[in-house]
C-alpha positions as CSV (number, residue, x, y, z in Angstrom):
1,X,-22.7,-5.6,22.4
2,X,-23.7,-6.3,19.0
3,X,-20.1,-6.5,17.7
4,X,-19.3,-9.0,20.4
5,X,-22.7,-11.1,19.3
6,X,-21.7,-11.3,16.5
7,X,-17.8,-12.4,16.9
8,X,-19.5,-15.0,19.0
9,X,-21.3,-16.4,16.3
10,X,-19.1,-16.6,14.3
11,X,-16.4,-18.4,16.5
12,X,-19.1,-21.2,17.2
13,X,-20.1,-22.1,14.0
14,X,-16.5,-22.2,13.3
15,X,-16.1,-24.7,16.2
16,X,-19.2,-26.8,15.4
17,X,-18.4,-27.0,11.7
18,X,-14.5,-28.2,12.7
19,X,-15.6,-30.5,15.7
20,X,-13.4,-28.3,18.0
21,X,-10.5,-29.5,16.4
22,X,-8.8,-26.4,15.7
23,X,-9.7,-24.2,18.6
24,X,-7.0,-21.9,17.8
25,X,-8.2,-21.0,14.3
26,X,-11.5,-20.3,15.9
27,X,-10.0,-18.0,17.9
28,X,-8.9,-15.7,14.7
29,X,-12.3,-15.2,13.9
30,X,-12.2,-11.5,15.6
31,X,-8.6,-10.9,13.1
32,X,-10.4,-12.4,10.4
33,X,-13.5,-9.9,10.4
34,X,-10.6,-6.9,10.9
35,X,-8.9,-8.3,7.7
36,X,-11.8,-8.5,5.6
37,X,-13.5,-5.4,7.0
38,X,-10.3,-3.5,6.1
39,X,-9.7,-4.6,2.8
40,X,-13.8,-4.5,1.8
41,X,-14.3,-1.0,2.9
42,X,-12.0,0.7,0.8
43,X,-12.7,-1.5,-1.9
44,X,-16.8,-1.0,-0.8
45,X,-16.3,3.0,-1.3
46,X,-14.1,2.7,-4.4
47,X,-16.5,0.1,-6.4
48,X,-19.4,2.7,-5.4
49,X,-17.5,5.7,-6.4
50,X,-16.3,4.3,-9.6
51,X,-20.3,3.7,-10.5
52,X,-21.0,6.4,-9.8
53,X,-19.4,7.9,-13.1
54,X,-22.4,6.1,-15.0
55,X,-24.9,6.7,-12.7
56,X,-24.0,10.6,-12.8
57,X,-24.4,10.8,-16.3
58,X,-28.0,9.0,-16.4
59,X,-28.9,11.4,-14.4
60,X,-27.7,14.4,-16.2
61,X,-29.6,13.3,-19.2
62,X,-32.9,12.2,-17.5
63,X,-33.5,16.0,-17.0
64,X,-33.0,16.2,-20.5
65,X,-36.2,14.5,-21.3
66,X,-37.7,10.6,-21.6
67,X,-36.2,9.4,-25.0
68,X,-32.7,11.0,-23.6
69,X,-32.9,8.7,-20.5
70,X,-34.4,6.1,-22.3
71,X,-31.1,6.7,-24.7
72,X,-29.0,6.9,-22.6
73,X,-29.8,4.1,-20.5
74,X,-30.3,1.8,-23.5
75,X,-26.7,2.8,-24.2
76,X,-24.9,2.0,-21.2
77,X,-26.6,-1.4,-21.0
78,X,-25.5,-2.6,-24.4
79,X,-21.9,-1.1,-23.5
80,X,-22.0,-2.8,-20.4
81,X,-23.1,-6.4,-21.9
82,X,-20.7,-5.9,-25.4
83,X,-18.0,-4.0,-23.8
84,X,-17.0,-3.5,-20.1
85,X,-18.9,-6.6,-18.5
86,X,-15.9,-8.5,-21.0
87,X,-13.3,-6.2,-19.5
88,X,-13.9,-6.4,-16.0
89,X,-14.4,-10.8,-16.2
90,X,-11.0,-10.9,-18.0
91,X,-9.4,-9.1,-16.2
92,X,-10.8,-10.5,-13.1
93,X,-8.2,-13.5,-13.7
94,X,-5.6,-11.6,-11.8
95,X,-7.6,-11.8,-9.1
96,X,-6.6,-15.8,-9.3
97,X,-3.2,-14.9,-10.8
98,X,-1.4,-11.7,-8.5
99,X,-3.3,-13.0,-5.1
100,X,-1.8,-16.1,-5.7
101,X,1.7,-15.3,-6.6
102,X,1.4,-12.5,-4.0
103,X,0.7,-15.1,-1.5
104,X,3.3,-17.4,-2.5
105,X,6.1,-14.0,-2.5
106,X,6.3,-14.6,-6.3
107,X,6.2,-10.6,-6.0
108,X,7.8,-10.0,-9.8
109,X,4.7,-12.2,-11.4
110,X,2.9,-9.5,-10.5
111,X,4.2,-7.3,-12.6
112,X,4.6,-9.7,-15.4
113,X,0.6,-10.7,-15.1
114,X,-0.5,-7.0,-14.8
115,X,1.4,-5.8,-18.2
116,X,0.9,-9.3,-19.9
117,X,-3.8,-8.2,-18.8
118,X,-3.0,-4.5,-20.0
119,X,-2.1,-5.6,-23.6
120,X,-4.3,-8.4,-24.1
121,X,-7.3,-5.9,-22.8
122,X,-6.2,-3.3,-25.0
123,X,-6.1,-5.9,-28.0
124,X,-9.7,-7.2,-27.6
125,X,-11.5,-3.6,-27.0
126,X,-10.3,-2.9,-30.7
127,X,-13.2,-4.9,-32.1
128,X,-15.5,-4.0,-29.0
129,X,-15.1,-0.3,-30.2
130,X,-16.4,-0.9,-33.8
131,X,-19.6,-3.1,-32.2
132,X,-20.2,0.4,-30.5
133,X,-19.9,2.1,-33.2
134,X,-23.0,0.0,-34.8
135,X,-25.0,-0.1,-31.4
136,X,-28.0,1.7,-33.3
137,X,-28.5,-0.3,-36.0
138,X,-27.7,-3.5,-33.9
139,X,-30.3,-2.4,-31.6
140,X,-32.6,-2.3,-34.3
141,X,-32.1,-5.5,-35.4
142,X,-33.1,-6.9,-32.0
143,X,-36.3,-5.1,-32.5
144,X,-35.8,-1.5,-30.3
145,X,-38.0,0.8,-30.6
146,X,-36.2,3.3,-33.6
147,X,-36.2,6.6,-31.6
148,X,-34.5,5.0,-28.3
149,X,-31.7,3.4,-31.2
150,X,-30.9,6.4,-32.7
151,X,-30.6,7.6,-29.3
152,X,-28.7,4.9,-27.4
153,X,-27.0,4.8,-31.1
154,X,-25.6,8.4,-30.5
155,X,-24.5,8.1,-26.9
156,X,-22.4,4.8,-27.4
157,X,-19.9,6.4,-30.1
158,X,-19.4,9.2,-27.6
159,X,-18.2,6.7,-25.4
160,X,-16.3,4.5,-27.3
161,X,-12.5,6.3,-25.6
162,X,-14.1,5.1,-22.5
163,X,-13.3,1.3,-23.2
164,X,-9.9,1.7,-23.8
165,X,-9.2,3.2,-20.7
166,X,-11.8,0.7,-18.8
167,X,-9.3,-1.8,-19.5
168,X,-6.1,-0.4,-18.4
169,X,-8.1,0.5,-15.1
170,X,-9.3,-2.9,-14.0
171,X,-6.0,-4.2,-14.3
172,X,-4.4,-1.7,-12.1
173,X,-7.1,-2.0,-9.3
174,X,-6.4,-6.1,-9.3
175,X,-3.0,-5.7,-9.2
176,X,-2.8,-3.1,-6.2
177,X,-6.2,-5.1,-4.6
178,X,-4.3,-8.0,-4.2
179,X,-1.3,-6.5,-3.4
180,X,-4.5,-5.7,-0.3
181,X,-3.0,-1.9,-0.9
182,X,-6.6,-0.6,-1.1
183,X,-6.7,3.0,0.2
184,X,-5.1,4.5,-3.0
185,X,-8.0,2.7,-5.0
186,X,-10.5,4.6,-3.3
187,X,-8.8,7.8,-3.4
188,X,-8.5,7.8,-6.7
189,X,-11.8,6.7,-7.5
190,X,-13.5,9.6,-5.6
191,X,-11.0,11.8,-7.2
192,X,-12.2,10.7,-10.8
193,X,-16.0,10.9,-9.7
194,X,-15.7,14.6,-8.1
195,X,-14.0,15.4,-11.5
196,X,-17.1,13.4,-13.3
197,X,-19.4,15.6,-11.4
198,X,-17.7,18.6,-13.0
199,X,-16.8,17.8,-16.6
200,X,-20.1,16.2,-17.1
201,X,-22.2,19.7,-15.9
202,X,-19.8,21.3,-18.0
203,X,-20.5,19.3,-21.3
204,X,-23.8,18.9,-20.9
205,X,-24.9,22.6,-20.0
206,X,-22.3,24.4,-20.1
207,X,-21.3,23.5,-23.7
208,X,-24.4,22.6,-24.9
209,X,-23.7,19.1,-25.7
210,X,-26.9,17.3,-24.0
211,X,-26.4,13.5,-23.9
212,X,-23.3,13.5,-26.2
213,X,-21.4,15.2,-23.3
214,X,-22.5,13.0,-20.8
215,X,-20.9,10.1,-23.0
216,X,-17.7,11.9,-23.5
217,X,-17.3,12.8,-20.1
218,X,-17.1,9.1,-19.3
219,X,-14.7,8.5,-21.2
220,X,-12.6,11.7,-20.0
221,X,-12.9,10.0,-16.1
222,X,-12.1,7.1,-16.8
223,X,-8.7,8.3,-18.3
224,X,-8.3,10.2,-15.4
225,X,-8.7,7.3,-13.0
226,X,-6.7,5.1,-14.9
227,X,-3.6,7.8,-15.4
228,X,-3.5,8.5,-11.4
229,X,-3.3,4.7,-10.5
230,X,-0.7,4.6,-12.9
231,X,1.3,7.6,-11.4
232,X,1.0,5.5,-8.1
233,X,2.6,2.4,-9.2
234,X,5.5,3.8,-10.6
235,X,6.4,6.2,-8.1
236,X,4.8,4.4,-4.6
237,X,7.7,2.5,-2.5
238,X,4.7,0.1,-1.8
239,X,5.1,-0.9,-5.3
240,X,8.8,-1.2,-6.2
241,X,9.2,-5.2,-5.5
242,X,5.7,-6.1,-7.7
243,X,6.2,-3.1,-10.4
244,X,10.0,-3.5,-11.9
245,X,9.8,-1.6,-14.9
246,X,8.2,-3.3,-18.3
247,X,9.1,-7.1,-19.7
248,X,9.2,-9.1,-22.2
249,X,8.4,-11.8,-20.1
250,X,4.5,-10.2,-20.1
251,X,4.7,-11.5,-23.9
252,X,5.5,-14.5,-23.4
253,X,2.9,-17.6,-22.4
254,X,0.2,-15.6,-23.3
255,X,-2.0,-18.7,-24.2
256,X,-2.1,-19.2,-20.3
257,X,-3.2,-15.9,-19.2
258,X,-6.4,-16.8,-21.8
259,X,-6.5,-20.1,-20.5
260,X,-7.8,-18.0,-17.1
261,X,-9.1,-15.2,-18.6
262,X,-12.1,-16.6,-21.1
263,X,-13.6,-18.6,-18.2
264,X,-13.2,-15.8,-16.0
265,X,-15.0,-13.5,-18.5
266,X,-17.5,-15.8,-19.3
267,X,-17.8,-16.5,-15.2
268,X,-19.0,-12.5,-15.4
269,X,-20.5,-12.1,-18.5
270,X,-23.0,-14.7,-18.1
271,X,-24.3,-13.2,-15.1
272,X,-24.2,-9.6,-16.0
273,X,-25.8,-10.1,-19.7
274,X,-28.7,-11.6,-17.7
275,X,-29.1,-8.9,-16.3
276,X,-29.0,-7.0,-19.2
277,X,-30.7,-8.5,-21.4
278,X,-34.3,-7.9,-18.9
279,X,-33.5,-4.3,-19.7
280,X,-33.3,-5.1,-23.9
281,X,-36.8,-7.1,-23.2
282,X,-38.4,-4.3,-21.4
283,X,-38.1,-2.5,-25.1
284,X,-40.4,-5.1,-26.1
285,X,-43.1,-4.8,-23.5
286,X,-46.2,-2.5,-24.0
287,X,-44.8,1.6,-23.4
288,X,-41.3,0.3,-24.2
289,X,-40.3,4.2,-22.9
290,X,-41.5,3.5,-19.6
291,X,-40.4,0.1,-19.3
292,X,-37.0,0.8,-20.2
293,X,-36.7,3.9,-18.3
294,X,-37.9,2.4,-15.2
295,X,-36.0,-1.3,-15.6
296,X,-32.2,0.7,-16.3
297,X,-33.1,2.6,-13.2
298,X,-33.8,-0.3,-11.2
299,X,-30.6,-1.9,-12.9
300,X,-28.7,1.2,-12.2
301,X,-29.7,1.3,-8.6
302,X,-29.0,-2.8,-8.1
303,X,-25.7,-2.3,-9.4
304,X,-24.9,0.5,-6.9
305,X,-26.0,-1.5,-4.0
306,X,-24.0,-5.0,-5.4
307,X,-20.8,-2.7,-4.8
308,X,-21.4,-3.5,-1.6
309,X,-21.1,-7.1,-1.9
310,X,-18.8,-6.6,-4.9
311,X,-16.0,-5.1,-2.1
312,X,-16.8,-8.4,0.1
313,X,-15.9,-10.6,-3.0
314,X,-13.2,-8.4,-3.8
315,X,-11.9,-9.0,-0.5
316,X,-12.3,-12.7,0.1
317,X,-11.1,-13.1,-3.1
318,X,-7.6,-11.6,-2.1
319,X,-8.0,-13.1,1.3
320,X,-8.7,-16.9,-0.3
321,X,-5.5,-16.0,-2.9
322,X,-3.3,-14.6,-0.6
323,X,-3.6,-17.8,2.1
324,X,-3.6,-20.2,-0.6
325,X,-0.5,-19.3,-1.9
326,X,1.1,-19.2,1.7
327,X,-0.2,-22.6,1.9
328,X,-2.1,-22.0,4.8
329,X,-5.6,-23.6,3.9
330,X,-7.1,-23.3,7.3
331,X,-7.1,-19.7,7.0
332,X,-8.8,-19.6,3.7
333,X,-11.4,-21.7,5.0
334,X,-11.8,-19.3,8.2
335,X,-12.0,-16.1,5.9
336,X,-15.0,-18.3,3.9
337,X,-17.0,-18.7,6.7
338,X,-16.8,-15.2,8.1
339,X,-17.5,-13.3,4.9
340,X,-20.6,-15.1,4.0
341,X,-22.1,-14.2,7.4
342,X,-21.3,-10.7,6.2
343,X,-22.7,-11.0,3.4
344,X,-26.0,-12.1,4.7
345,X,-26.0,-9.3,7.0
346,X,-25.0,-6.4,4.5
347,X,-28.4,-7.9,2.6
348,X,-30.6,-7.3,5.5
349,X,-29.5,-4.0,6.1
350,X,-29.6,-2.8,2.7
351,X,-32.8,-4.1,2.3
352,X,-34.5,-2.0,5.0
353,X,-32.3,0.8,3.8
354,X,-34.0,0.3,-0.1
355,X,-37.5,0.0,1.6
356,X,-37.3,3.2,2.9
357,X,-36.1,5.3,0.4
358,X,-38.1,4.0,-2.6
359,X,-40.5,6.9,-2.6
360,X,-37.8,9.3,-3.0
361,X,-35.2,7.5,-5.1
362,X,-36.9,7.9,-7.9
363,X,-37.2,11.8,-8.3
364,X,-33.3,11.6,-8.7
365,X,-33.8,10.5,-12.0
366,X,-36.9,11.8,-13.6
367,X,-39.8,14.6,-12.8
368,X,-42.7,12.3,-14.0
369,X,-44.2,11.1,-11.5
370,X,-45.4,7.9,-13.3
371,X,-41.7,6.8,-13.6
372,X,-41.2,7.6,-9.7
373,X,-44.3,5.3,-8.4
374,X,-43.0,2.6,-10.9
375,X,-39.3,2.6,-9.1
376,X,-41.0,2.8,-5.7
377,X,-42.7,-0.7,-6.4
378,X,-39.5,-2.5,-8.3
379,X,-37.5,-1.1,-5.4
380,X,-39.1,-3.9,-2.9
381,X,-38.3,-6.3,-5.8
382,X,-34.5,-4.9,-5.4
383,X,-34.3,-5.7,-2.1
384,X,-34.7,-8.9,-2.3
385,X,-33.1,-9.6,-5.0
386,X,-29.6,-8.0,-3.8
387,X,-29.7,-10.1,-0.9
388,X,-29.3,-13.7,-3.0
389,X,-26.7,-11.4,-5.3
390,X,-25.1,-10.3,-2.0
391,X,-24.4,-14.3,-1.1
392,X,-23.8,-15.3,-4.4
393,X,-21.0,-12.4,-4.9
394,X,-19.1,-13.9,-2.2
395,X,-19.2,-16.7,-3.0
396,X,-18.1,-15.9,-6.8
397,X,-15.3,-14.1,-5.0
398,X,-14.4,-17.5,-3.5
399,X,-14.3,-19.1,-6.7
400,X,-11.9,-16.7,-8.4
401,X,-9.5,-16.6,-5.8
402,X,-9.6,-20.3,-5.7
403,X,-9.2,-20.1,-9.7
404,X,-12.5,-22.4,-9.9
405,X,-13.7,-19.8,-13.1
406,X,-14.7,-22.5,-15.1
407,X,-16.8,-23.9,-12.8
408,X,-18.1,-20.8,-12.1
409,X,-18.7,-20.4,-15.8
410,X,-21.2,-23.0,-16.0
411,X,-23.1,-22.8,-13.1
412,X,-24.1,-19.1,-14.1
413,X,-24.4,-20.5,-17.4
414,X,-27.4,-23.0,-15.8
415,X,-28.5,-20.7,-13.4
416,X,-29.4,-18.1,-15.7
417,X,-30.1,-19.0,-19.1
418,X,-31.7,-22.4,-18.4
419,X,-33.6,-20.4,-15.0
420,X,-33.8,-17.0,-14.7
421,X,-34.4,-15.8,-18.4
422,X,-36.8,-18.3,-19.6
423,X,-38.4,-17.5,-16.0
424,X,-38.6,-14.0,-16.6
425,X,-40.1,-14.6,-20.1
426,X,-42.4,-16.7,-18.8
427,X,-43.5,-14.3,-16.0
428,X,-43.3,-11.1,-17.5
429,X,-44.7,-12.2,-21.1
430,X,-46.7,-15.5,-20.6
431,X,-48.4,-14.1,-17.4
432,X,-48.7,-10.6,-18.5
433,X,-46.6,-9.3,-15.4
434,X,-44.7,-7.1,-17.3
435,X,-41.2,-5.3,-15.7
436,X,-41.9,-6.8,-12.6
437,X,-42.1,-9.9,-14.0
438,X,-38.6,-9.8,-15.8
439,X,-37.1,-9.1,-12.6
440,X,-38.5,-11.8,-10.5
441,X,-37.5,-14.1,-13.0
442,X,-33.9,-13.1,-12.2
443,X,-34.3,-13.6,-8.7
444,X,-34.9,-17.4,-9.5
445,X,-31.7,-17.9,-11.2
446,X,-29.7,-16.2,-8.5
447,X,-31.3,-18.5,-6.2
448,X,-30.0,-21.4,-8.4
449,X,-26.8,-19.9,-8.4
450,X,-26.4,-19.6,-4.5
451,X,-27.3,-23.0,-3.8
452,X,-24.7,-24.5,-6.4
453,X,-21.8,-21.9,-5.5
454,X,-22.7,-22.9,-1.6
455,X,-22.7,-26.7,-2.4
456,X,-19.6,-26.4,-4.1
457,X,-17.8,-24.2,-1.7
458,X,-19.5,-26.5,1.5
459,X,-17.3,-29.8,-0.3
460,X,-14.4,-28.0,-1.0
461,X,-11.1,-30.0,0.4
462,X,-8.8,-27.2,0.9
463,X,-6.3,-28.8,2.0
464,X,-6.0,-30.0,-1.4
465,X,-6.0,-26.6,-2.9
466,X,-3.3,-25.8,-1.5
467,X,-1.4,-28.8,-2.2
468,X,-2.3,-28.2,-6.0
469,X,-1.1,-24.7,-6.1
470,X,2.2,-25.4,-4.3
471,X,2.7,-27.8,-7.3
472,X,1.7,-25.5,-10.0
473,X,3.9,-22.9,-8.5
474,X,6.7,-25.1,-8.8
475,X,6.3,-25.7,-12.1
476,X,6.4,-22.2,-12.7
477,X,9.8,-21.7,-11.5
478,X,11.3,-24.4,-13.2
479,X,10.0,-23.0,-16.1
480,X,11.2,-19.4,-15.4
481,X,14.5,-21.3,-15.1
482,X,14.8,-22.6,-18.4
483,X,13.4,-19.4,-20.1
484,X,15.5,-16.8,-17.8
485,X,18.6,-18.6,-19.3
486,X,17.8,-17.7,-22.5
487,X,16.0,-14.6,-23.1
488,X,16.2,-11.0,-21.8
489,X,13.6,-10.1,-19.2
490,X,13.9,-6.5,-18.7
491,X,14.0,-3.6,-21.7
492,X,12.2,-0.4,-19.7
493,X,12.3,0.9,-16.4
């Protein structure tokens, strides 16, 4: 019953939005749900497995002791905002670029676009790796307490390998995501995190390694992610018309590829160093030790629960691409619709589900009980706040398969750093809130950023989308015409 309530709210806001003028579409609304229901899941469970890596290793060291977790969890935020927050929003362009081509059966671009993202990734954690390298005296520089430095100073050079292969990983989930071959993803990812939940007991106990294990046995996951979704591509059938072997071609036009890729990483980074960056200014608050422990639990628990969401605009993302590039824009409105209706939804129910497990959640991370009362409280905060970052994740999903990154860009860029920061300042500093404060200053920029992304998405002609990509795409082959005559494509297969 509730399924059906559901369909049938959804088919007649899709007939009062269109006026009843396309009855038919309306009708597609129960396919539509299957198709993003089928790509989110696996995408839902392999985002969620994938964090868990992190996540496991925070918890292995918040046994260890306070400063360790404090460390530790200093650590990963600064790798996140220096390192793999940069990773993940450049390579997010092939989310535009292989859903696209995919859609239009341009099937050897993808190919071309994932090899051309691999190198360029590779390239630019080079310099990421040496800022790791310095993360404890950087940290102290921005006024960290010294002890949590050292600390978080220790654990990120442990990790550094872990960037490398970070890269090379995103690049082969967007190609096979928007190829919508999705099951292997999430296979592999809960392979790598039942192997996390070995290697890192092993390092850390076993070996004697404490925290420094914890960091190296990120790194040894994520290699092993990365080398089995490489193992699929080249010998899966599913693959052979995308994946022909290695090309010059991916060296060529490269200025393109950044031309995507910046606003795409700043589309992420914005958003995600926000997030941050409440974690850096809980070092500054009175009992920085608490304060940061509990605020990078509260962050590592919101970022669990936004995998949800993350799969939705995953999916819509590679539903939007794909129909775009078929030129069908009908559909891509359709699949709009639906998955913001699901994403309201999935907020609701997560909600409820935070609320009643914040007395427990946080004894999975610490034995002091003043660090367990503290999550139970910010856990309510949580809530809420993953329902706006539920929304606006779709929505951002939207965007990228649209190719709108630079839009995108400066709407987080307003929503955040003109709203929520100087909002969470103001709260948590100027009003003496403290954590909580920071939090709920967040809150109002993703509210700014939901009612942009929706105004935007709301005025959207996408008819004209469509018509723009067709043109772009033949531009593309003419191009490929002129440079297939005069250079060699292929040299490895």
């Amino acid at each position: 019953m509730a399924k059906e309530g559901v369909e049938e709210a959804l088919l007649l806001a899709s007939r009062a939005t269109d006026g009843g003028r396309d009855e038919g579409l309306g009708l597609g609304v129960r396919d539509e749900v299957k198709k993003q229901l089928w790509l989110a899941g696996p995408l839902i469970a392999g985002a969620l497995l994938q964090n868990l890596i992190q996540m496991i290793s925070v918890m292995y060291v918040g046994h260890l002791g306070e400063l360790a977790l404090a460390g530790a969890s200093m650590a990963s935020s600064f790798a996140t905002v220096t390192g793999f927050s940069l990773l993940l929003g450049m390579a997010s362009a092939l989310d535009t670029l292989c859903g696209q081509a995919y859609g239009a059966r341009q099937y050897h671009l993808l190919g071309v676009y994932k090899q051309r993202a691999m190198v360029i990734l590779t390239l630019v954690s080079i310099p990421l790796a040496v800022v790791w390298f310095y993360t404890g005296e950087i940290l102290l520089l921005f006024g960290q307490d010294p002890d949590i430095a050292a600390e978080a100073g220790t654990y990120a050079r442990w990790m550094i390998p872990a960037i490398f292969a970070y890269g090379l990983l995103q690049c082969h989930v967007r190609f096979l995501q928007t190829q919508n071959i999705v099951f292997p993803v999430m296979a592999s990812a809960g392979a790598a995190a039942a192997f996390h939940l070995l290697v890192c007991w092993l390092l850390v106990y076993v070996a004697g390694m404490g925290s420094k294990g914890a960091a190296l046995s990120n790194a040894i996951s994520y290699w092993v992610y990365v080398i089995v979704l490489a193992v699929y591509v080249r010998v899966s059938g599913s693959c052979k018309e995308t994946w022909t072997g290695f090309s010059t071609e991916a060296f060529r036009d490269v200025l393109s590829f950044f031309r995507l890729a910046v606003p795409s990483a700043l589309m992420v980074c914005l958003e995600m160093w926000s997030f941050e960056l409440i974690v850096l200014l809980s070092g500054l608050l009175p009992n920085p030790k608490l304060e940061t422990s509990v605020l990078s639990i509260s962050l590592n628990t919101a970022a669990f629960v936004w995998m949800i969401p993350f799969g939705l605009g995953s999916a819509i993302s590679t539903r939007v691409s794909n129909e775009l590039g078929a030129g069908r824009p009908d559909a891509a409105r359709l699949a709009v619709r639906v998955v913001v209706f699901l994403a309201m939804a999935e907020g609701l129910v997560m909600g409820l589900v935070l609320i009643c497990i914040r007395y427990v959640w946080g004894h999975a991370y610490s034995d002091v009980e003043e660090v367990v009362t503290y999550v139970a409280w910010m856990m309510l905060i949580i809530s809420v706040s993953n329902f706006f970052d539920g929304i606006q994740c779709v929505l951002s999903g939207v965007a990228r398969g649209c190719g709108w990154q630079k839009i995108g860009a400066w709407i987080n860029l307003g929503a955040y750093y003109i709203v929520g920061i100087p909002s969470a300042y103001l709260i948590a500093f100027v009003l003496q809130v403290g954590g909580t404060g920071l939090w709920l200053g967040i809150i109002c920029g993703l509210m700014v950023q939901v009612l942009l992304l929706m105004a935007i998405t709301i005025c959207t002609d996408w008819d004209k989308e469509t018509e723009t990509l067709n043109f772009l795409f033949q531009a593309d082959k003419a191009k490929d015409r002129v440079f297939s005559s005069s250079l060699p494509t292929d040299f490895a297969t």
